[in-house]
N, C-alpha and C positions, 0 to 999 in steps of 0.2 A: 760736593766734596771734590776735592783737587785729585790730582792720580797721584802725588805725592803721601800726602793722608789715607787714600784709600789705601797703597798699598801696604804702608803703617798699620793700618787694621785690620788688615786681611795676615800679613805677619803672625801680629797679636792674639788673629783668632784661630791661626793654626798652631802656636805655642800653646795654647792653654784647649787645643784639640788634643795636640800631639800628647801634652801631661795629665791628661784626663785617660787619655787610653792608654797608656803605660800606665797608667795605677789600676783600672779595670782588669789587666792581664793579672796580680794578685788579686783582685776581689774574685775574677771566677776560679782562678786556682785552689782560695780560699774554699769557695761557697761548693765546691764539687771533692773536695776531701773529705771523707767518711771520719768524722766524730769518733774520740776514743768509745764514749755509749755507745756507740752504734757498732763498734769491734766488736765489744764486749757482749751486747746481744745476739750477734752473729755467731761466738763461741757461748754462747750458753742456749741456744736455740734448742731444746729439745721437743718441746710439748705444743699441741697443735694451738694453742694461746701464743704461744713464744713468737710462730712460724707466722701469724694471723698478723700480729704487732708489725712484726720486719714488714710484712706486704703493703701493709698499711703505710708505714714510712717511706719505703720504695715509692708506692704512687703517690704519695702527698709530694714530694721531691721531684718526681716527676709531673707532674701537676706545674709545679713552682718553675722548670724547665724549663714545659714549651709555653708559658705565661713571658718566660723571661725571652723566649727564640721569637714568639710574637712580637713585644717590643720592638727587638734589632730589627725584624721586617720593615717596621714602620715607621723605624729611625731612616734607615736607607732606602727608603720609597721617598721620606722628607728631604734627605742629600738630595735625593737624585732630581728631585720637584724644585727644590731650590740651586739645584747648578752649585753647591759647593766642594770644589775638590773632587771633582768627577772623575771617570775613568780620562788617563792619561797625566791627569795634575799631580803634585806633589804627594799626594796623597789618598788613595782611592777609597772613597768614605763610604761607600755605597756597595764596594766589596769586600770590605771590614763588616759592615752590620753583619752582609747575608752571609758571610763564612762563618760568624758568632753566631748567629740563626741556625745554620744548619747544626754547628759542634753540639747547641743544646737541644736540639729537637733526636740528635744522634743521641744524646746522654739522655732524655726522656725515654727514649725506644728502651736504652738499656736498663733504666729504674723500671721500666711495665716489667721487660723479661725478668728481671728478677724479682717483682711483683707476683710474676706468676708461679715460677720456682717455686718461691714458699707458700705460696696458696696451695699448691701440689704437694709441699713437705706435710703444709696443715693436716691436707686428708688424710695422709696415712701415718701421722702423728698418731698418740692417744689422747 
């Protein structure tokens, strides 16, 4: 491949980098907004069944969290293995993942605490 061509597609695959993770910034905006059901079960939480459900959701979400902050690990372990767009380049791909790694491993921490909350509201529910 010519250095002409190469840099044609190295271009190309930082366009269609660069528009892949600008639409990811809504999908997790998306996916970390609390559902109107899940308002609503939060205002209607009385009874140690109610309190048991919420906790149960918190940890499935957070489950789905650090599943999701694993990936971005292992997204930017492969930048970094593959030398694309490394620290200093146009684009620091490898400090993209782990900063999206940490934000959901941060919002898993916060699904357990409130995990546990209502598992605490549980007990002393009726």
């Amino acid at each position: 491949m010519n250095k002409k061509s190469s840099w044609f597609m190295g271009a190309i695959c930082g366009a269609v980098l660069a528009f892949g993770l600008s639409l990811s910034g809504y999908a997790v905006s998306a996916n970390l907004a609390p559902s109107s059901s899940m308002e609503q079960n939060i205002l209607a939480a009385k009874s140690k069944a109610d309190h048991e459900s919420l906790a149960a959701q918190y940890e499935n979400e957070a489950k789905e969290l650090q599943a999701k902050a694993q990936a971005h690990k292992e997204m930017g372990k492969a930048y970094e293995k593959a030398g694309y767009f490394g620290a200093g380049g146009k684009f620091d791909t490898v400090r993209h993942c782990n900063n999206l790694a940490q934000e959901y491993e941060d919002a898993a921490k916060e699904n357990f605490a409130l995990a546990k909350m209502h598992r605490s509201l549980a007990e002393k529910a009726k």
